[in-house]
ModelCIF file with pLDDT and N, C-alpha, C, O atoms, coordinates in Angstrom:
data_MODEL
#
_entry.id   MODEL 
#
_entity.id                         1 
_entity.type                       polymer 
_entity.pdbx_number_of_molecules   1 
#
_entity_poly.entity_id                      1 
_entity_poly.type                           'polypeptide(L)' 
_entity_poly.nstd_linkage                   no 
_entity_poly.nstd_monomer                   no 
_entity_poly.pdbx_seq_one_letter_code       
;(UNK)(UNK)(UNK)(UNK)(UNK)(UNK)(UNK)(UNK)(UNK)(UNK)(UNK)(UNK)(UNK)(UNK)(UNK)(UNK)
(UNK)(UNK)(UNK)(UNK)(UNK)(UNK)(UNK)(UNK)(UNK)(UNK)(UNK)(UNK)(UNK)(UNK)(UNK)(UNK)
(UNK)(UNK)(UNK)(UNK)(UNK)(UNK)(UNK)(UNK)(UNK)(UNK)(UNK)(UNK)(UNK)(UNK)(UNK)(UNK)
(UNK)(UNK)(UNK)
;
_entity_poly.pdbx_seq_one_letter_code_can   XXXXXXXXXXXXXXXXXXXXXXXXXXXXXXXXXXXXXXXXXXXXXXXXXXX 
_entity_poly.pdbx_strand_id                 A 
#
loop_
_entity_poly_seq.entity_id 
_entity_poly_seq.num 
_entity_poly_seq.mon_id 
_entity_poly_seq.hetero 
1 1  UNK n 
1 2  UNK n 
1 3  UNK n 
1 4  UNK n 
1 5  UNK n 
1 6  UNK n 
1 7  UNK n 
1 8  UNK n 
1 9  UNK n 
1 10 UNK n 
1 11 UNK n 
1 12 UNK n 
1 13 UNK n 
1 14 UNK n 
1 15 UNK n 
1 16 UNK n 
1 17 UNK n 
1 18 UNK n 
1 19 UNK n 
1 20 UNK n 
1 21 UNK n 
1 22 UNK n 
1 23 UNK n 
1 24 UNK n 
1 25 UNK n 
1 26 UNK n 
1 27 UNK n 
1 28 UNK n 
1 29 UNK n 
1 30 UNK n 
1 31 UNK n 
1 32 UNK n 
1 33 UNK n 
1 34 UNK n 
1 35 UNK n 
1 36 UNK n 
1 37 UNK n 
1 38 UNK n 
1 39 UNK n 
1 40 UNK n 
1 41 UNK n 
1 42 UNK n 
1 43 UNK n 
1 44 UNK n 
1 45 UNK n 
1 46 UNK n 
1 47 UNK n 
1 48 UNK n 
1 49 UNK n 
1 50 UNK n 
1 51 UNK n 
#
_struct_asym.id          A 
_struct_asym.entity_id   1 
#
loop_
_ma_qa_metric.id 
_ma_qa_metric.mode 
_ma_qa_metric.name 
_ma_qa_metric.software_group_id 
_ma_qa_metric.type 
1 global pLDDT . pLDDT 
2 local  pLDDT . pLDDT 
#
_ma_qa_metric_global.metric_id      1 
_ma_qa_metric_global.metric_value   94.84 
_ma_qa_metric_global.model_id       1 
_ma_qa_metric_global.ordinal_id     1 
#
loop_
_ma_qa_metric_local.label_asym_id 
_ma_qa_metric_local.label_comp_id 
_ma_qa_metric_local.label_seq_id 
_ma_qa_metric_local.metric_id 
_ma_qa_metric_local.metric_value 
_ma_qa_metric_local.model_id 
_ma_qa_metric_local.ordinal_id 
A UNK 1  2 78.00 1 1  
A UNK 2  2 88.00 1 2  
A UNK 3  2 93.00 1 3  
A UNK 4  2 96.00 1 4  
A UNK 5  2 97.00 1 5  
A UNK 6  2 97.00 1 6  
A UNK 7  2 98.00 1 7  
A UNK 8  2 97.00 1 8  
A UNK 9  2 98.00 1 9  
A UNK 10 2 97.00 1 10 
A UNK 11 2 97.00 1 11 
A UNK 12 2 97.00 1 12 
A UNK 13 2 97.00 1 13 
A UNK 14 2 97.00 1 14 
A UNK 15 2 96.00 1 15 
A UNK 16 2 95.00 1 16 
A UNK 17 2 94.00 1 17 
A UNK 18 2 93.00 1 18 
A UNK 19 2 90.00 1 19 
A UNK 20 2 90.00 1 20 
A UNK 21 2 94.00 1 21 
A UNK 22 2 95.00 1 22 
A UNK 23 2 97.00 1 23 
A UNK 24 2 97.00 1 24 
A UNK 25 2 97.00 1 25 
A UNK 26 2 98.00 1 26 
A UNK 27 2 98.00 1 27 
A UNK 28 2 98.00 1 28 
A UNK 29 2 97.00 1 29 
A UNK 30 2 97.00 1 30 
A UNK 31 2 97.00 1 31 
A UNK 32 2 96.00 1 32 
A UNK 33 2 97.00 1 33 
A UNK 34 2 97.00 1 34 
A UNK 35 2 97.00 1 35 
A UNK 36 2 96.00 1 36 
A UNK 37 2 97.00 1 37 
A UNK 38 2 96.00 1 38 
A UNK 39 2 95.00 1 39 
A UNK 40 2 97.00 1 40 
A UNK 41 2 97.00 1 41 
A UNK 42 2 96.00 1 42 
A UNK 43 2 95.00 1 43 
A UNK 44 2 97.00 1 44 
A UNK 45 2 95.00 1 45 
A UNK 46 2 94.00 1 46 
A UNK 47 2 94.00 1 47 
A UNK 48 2 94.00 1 48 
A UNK 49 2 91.00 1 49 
A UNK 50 2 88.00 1 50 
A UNK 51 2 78.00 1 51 
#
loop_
_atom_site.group_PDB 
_atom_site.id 
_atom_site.type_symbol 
_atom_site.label_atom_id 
_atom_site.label_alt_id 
_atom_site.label_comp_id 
_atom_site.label_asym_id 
_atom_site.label_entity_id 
_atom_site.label_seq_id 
_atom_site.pdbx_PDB_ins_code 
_atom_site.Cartn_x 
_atom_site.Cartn_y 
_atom_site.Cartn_z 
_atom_site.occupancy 
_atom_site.B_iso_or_equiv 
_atom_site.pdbx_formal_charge 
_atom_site.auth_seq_id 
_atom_site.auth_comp_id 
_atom_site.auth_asym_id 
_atom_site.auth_atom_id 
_atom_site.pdbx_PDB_model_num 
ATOM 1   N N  . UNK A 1 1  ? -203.376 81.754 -163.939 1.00 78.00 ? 1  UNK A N  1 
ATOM 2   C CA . UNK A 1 1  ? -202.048 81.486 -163.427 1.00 78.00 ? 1  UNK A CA 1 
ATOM 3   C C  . UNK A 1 1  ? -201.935 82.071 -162.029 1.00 78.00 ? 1  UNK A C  1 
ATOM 4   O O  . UNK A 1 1  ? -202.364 83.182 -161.719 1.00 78.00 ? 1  UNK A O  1 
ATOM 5   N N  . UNK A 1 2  ? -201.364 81.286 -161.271 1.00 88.00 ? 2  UNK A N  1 
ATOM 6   C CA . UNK A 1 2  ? -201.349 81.400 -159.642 1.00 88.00 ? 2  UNK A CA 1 
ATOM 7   C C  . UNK A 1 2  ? -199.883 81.880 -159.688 1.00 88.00 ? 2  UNK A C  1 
ATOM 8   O O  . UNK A 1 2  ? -199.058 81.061 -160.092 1.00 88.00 ? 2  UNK A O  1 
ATOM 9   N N  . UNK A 1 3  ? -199.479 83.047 -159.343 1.00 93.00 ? 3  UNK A N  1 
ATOM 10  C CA . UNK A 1 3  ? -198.075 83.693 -158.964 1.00 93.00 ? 3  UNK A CA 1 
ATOM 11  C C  . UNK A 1 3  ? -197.585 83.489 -157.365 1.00 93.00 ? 3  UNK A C  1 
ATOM 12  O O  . UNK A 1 3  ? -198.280 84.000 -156.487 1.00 93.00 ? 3  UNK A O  1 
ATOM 13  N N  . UNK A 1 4  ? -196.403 82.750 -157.014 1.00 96.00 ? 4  UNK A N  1 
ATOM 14  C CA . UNK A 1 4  ? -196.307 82.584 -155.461 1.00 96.00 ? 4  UNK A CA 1 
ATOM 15  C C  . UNK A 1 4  ? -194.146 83.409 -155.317 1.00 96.00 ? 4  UNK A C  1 
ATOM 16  O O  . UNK A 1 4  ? -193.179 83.176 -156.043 1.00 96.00 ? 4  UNK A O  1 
ATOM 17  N N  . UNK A 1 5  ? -194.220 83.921 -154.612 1.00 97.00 ? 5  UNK A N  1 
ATOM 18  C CA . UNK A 1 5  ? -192.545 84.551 -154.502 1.00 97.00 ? 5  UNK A CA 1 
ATOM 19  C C  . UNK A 1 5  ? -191.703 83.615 -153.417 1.00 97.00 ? 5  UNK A C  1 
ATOM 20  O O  . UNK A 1 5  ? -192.228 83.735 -152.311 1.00 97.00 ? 5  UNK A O  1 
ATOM 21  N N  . UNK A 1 6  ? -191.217 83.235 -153.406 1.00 97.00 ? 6  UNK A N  1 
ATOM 22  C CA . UNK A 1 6  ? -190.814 82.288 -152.044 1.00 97.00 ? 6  UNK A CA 1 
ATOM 23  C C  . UNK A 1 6  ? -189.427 83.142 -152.537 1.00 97.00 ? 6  UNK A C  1 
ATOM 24  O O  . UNK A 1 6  ? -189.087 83.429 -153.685 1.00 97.00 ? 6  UNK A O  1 
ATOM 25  N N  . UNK A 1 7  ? -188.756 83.440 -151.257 1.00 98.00 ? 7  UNK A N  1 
ATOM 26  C CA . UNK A 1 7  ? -187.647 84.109 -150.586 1.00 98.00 ? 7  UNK A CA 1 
ATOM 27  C C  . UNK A 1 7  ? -186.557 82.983 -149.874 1.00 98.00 ? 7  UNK A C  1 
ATOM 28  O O  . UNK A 1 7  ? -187.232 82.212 -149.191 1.00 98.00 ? 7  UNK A O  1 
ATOM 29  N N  . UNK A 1 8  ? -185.571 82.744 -149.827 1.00 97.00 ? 8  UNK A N  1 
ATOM 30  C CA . UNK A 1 8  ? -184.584 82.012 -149.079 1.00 97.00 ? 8  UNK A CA 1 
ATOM 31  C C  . UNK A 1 8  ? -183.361 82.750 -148.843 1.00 97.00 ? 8  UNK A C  1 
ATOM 32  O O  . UNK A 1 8  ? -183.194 83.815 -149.437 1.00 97.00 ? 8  UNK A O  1 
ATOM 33  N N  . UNK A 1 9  ? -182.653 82.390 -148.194 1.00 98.00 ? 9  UNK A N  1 
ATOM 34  C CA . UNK A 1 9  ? -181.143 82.428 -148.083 1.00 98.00 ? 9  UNK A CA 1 
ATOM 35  C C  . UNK A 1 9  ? -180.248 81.147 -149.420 1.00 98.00 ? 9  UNK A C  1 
ATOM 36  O O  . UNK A 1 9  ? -179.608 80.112 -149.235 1.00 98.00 ? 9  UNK A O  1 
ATOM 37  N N  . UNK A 1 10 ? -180.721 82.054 -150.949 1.00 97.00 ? 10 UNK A N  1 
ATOM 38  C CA . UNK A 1 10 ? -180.180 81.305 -151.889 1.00 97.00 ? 10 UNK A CA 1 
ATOM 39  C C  . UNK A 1 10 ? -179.362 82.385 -152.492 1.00 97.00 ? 10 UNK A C  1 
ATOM 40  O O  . UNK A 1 10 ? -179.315 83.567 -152.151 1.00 97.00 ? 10 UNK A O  1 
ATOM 41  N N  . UNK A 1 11 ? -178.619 81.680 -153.607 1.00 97.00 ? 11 UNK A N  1 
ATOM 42  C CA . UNK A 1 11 ? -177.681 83.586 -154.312 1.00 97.00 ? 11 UNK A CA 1 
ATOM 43  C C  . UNK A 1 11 ? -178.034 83.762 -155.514 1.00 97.00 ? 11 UNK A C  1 
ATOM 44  O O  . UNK A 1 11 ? -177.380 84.670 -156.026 1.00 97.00 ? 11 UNK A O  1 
ATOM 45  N N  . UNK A 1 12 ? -179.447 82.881 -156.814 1.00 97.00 ? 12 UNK A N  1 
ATOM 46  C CA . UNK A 1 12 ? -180.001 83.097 -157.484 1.00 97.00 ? 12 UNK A CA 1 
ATOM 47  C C  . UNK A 1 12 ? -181.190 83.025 -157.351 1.00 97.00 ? 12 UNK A C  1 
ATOM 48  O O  . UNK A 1 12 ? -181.719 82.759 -156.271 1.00 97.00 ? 12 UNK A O  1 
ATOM 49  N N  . UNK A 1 13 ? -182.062 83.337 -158.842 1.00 97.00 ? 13 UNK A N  1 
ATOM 50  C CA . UNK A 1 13 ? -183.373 82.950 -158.790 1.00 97.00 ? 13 UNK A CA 1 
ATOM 51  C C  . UNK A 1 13 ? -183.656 81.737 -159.931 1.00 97.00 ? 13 UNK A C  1 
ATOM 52  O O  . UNK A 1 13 ? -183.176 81.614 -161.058 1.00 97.00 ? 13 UNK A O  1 
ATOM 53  N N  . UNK A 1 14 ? -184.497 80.998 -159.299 1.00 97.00 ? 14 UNK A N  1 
ATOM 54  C CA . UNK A 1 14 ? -185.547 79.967 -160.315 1.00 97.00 ? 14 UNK A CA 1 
ATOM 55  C C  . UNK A 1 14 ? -186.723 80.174 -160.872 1.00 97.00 ? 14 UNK A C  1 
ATOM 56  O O  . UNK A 1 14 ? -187.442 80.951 -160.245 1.00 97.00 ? 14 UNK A O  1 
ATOM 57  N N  . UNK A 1 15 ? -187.078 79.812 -161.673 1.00 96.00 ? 15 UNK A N  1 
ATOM 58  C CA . UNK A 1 15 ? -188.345 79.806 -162.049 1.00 96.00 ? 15 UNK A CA 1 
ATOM 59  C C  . UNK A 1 15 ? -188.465 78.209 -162.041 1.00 96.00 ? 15 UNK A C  1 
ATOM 60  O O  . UNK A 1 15 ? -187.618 77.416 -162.453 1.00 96.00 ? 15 UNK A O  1 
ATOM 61  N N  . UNK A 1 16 ? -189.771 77.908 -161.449 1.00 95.00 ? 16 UNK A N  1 
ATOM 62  C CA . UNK A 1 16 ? -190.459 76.787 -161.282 1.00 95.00 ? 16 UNK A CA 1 
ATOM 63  C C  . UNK A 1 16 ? -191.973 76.801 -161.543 1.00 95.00 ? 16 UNK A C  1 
ATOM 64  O O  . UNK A 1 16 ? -192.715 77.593 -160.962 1.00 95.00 ? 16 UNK A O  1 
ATOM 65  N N  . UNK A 1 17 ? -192.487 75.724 -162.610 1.00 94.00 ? 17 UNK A N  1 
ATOM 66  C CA . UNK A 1 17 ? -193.904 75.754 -162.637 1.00 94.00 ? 17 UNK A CA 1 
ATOM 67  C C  . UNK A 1 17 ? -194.276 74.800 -162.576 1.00 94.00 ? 17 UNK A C  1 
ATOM 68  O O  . UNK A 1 17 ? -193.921 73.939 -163.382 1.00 94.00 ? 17 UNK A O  1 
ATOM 69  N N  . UNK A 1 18 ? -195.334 74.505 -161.384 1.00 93.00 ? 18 UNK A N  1 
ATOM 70  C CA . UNK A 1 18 ? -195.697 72.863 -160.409 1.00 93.00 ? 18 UNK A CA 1 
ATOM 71  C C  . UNK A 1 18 ? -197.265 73.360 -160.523 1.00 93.00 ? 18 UNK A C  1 
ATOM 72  O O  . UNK A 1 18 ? -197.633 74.528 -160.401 1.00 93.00 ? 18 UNK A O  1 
ATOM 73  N N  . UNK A 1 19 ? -198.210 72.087 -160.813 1.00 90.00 ? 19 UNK A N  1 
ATOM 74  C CA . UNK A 1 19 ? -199.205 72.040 -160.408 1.00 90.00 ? 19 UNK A CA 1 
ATOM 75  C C  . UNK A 1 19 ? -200.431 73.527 -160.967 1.00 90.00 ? 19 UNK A C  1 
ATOM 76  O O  . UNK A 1 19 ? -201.402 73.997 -160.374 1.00 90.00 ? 19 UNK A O  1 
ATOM 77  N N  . UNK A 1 20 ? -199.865 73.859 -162.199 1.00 90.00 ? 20 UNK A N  1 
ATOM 78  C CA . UNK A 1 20 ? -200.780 75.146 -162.620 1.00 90.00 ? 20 UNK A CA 1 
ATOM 79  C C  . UNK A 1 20 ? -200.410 76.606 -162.313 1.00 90.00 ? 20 UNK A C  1 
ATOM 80  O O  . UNK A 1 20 ? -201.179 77.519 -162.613 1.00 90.00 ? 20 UNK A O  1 
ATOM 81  N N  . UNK A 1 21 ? -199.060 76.851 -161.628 1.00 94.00 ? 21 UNK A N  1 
ATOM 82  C CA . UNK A 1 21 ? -198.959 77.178 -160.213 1.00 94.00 ? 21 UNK A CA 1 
ATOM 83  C C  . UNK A 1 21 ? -197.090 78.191 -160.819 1.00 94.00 ? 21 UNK A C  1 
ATOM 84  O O  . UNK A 1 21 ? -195.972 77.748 -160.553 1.00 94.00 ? 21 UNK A O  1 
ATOM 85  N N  . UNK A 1 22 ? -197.259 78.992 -161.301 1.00 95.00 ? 22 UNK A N  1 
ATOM 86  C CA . UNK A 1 22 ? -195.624 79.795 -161.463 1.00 95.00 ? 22 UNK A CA 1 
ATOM 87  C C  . UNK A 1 22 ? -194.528 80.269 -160.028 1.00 95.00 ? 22 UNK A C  1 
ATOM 88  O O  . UNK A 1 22 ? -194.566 81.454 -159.695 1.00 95.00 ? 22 UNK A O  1 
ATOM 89  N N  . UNK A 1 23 ? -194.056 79.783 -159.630 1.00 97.00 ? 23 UNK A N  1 
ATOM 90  C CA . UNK A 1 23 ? -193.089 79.796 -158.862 1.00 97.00 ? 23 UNK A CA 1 
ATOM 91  C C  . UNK A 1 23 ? -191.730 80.343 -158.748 1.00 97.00 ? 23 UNK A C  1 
ATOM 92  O O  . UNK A 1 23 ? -190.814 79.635 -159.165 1.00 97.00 ? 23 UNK A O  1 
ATOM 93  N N  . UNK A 1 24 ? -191.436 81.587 -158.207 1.00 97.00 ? 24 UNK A N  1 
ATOM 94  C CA . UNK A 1 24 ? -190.475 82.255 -158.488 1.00 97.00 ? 24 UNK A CA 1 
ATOM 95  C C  . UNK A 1 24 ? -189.627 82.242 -156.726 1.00 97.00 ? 24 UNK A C  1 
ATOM 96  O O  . UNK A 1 24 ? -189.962 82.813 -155.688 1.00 97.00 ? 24 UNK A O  1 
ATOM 97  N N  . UNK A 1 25 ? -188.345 81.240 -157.063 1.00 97.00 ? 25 UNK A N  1 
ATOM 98  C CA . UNK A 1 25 ? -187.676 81.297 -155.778 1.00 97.00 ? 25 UNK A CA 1 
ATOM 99  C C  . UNK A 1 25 ? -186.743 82.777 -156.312 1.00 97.00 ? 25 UNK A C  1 
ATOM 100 O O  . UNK A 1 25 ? -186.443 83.184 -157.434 1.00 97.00 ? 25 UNK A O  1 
ATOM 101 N N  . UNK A 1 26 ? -186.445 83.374 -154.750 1.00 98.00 ? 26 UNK A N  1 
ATOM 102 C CA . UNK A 1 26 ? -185.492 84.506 -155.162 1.00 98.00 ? 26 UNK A CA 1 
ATOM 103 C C  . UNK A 1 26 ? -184.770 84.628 -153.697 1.00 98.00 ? 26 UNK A C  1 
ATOM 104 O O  . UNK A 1 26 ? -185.194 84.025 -152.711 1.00 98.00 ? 26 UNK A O  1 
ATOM 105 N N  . UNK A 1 27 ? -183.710 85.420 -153.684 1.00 98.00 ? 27 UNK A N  1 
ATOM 106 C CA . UNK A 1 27 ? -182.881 85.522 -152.889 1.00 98.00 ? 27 UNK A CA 1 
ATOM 107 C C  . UNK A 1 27 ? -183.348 86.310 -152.080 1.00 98.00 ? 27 UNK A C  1 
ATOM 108 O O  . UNK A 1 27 ? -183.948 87.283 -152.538 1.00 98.00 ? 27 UNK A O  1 
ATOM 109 N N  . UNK A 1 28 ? -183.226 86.145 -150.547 1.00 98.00 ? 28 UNK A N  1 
ATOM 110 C CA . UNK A 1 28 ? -183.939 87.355 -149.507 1.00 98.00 ? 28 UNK A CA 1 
ATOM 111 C C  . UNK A 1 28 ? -183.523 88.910 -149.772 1.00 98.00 ? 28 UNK A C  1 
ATOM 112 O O  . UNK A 1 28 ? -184.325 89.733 -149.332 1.00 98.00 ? 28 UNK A O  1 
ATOM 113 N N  . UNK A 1 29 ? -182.458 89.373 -150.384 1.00 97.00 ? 29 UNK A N  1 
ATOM 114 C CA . UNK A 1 29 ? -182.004 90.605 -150.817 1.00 97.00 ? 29 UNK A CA 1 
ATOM 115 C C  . UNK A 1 29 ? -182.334 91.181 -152.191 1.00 97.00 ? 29 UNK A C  1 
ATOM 116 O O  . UNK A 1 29 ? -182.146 92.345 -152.548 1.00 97.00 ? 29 UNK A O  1 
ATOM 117 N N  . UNK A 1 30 ? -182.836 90.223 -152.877 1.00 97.00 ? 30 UNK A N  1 
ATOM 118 C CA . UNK A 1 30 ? -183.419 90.814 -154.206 1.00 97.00 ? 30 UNK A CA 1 
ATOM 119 C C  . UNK A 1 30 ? -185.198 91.302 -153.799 1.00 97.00 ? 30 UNK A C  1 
ATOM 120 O O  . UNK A 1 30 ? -186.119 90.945 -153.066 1.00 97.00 ? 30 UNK A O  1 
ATOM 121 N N  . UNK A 1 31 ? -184.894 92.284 -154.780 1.00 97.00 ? 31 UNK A N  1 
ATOM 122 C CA . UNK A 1 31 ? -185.895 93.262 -155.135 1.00 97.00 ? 31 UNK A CA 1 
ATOM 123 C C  . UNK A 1 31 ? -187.591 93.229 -156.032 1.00 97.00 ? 31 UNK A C  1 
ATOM 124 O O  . UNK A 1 31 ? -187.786 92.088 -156.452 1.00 97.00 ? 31 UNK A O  1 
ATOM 125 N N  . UNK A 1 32 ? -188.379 93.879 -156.264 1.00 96.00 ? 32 UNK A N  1 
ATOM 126 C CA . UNK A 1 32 ? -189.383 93.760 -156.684 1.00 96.00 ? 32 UNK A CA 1 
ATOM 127 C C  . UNK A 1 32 ? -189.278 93.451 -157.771 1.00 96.00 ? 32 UNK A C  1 
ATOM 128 O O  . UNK A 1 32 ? -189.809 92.484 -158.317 1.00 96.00 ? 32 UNK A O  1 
ATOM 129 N N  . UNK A 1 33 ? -188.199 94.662 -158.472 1.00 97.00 ? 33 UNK A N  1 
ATOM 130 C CA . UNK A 1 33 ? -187.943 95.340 -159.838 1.00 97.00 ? 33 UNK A CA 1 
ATOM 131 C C  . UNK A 1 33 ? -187.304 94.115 -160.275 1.00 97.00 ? 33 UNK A C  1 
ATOM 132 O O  . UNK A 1 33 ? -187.802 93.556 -161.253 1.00 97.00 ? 33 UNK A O  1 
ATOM 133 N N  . UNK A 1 34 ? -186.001 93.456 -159.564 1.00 97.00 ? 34 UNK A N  1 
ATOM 134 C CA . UNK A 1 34 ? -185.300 92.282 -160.005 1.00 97.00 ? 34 UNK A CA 1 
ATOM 135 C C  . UNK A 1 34 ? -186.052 91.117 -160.401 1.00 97.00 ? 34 UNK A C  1 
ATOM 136 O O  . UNK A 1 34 ? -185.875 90.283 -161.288 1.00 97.00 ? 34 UNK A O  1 
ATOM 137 N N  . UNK A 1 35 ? -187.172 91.317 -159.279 1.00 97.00 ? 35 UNK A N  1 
ATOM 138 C CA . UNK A 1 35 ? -188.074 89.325 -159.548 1.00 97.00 ? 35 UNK A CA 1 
ATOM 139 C C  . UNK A 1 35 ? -188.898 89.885 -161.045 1.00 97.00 ? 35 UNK A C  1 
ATOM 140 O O  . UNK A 1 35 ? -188.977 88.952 -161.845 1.00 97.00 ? 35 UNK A O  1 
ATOM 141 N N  . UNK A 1 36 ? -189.286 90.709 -161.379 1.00 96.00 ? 36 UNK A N  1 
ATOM 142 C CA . UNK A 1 36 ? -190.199 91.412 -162.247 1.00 96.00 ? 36 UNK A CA 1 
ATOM 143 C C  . UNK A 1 36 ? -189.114 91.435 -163.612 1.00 96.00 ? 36 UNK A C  1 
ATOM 144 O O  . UNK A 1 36 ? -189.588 91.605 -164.735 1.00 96.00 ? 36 UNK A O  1 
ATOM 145 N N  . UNK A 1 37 ? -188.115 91.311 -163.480 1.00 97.00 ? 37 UNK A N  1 
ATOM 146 C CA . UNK A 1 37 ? -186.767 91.752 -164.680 1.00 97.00 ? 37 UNK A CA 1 
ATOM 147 C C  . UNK A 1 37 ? -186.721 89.976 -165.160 1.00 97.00 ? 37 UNK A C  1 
ATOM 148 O O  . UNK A 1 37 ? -186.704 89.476 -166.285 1.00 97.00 ? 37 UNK A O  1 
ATOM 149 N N  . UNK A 1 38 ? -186.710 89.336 -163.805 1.00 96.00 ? 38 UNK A N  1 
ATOM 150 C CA . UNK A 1 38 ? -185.933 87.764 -164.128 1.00 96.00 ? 38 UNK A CA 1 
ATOM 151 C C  . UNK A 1 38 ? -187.349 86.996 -165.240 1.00 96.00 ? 38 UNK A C  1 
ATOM 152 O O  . UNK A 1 38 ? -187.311 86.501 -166.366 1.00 96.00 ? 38 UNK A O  1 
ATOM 153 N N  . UNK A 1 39 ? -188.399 87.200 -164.328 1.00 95.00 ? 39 UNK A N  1 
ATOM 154 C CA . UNK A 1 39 ? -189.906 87.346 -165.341 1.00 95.00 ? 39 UNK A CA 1 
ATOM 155 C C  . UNK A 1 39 ? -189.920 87.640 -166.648 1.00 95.00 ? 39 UNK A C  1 
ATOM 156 O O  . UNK A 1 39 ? -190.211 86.895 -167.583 1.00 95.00 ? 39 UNK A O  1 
ATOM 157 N N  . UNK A 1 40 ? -189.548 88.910 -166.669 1.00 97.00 ? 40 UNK A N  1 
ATOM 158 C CA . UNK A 1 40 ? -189.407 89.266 -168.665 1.00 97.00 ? 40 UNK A CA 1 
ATOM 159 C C  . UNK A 1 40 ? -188.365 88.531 -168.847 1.00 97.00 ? 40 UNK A C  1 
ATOM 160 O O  . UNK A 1 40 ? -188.562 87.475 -169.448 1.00 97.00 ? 40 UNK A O  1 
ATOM 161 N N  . UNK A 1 41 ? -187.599 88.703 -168.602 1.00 97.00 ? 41 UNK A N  1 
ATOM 162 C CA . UNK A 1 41 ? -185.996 87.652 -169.506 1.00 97.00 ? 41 UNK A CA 1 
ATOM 163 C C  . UNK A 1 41 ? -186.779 86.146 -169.965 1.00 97.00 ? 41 UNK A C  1 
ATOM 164 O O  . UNK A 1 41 ? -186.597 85.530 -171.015 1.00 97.00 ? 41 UNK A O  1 
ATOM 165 N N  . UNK A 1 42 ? -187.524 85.848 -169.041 1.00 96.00 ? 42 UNK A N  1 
ATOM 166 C CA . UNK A 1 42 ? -187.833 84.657 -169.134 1.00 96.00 ? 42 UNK A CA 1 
ATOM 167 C C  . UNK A 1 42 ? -189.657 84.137 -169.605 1.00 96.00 ? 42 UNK A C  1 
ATOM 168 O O  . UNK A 1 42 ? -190.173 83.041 -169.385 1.00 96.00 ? 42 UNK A O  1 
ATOM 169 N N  . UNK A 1 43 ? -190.202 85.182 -170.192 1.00 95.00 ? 43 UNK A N  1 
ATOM 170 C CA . UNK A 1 43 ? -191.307 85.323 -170.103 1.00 95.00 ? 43 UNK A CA 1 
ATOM 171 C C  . UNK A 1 43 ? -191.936 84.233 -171.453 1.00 95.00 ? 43 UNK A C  1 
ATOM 172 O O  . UNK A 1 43 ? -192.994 83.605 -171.426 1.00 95.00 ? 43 UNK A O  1 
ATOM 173 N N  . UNK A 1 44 ? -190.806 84.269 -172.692 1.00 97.00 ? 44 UNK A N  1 
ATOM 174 C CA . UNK A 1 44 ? -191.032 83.170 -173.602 1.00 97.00 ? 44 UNK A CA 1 
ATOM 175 C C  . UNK A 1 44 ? -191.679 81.618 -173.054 1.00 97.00 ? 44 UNK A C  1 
ATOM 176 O O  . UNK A 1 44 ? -192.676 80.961 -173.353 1.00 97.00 ? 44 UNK A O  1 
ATOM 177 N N  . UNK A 1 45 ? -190.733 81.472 -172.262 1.00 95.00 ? 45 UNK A N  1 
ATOM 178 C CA . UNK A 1 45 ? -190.421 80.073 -171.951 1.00 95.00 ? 45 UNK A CA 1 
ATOM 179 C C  . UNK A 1 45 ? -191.573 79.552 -170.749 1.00 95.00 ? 45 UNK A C  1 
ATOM 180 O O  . UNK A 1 45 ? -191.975 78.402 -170.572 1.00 95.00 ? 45 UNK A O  1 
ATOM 181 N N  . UNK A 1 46 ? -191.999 80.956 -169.903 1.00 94.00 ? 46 UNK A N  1 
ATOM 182 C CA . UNK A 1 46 ? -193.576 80.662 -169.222 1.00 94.00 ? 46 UNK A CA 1 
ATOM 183 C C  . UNK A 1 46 ? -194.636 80.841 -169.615 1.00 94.00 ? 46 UNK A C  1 
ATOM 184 O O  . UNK A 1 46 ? -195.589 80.541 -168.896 1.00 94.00 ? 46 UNK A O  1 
ATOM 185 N N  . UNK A 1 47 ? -194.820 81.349 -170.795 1.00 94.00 ? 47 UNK A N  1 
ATOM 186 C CA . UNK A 1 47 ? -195.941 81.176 -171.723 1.00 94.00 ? 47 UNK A CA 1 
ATOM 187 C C  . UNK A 1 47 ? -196.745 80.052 -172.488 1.00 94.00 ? 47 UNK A C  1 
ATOM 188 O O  . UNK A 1 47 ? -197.945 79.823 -172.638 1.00 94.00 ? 47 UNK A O  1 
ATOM 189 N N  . UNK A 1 48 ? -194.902 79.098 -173.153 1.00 94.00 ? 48 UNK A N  1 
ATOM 190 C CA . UNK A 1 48 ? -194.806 78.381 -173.684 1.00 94.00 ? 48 UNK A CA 1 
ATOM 191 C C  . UNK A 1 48 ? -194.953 77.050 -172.760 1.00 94.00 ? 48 UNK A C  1 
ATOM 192 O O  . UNK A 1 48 ? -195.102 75.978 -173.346 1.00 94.00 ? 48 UNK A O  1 
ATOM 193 N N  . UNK A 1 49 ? -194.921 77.072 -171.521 1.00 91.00 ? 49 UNK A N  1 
ATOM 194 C CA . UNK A 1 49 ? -194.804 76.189 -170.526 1.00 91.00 ? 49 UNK A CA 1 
ATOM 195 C C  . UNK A 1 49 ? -196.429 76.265 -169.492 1.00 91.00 ? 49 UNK A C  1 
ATOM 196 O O  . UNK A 1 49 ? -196.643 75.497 -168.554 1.00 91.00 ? 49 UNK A O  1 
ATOM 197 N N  . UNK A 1 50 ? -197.104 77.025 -169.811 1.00 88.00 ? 50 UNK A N  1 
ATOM 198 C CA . UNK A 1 50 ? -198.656 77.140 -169.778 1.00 88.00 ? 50 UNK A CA 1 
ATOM 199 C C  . UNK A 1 50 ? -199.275 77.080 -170.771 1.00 88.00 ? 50 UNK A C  1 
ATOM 200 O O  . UNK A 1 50 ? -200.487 77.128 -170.563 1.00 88.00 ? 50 UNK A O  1 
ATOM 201 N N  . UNK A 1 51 ? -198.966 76.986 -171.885 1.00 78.00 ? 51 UNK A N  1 
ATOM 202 C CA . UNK A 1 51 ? -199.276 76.595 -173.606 1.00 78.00 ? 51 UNK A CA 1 
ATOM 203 C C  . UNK A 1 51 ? -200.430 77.876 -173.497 1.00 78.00 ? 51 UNK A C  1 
ATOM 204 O O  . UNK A 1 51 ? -201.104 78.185 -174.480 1.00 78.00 ? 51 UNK A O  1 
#
């Protein structure tokens, strides 16, 4: 699994998985700890989505 962080001027985060490829958009003011928190909350559903 290829991990990429893309940063914007957005006011949440996404999780996106394209091409083999986990994709975590996040807001330019969020944190390490935050992108790493939104990850576990959601860690079922990227497991299950890389089978």
């Amino acid at each position: 699994m290829v991990l990429a962080v893309i940063r914007s001027n957005r006011k949440s985060m996404a999780i996106e998985i394209k091409n083999n490829k986990l994709i975590i958009r996040a807001p330019l003011q969020a944190t390490n700890e935050q992108i790493n928190a939104c990850m576990l909350e959601n860690k079922a559903w990227i497991e299950e989505a890389f089978g």
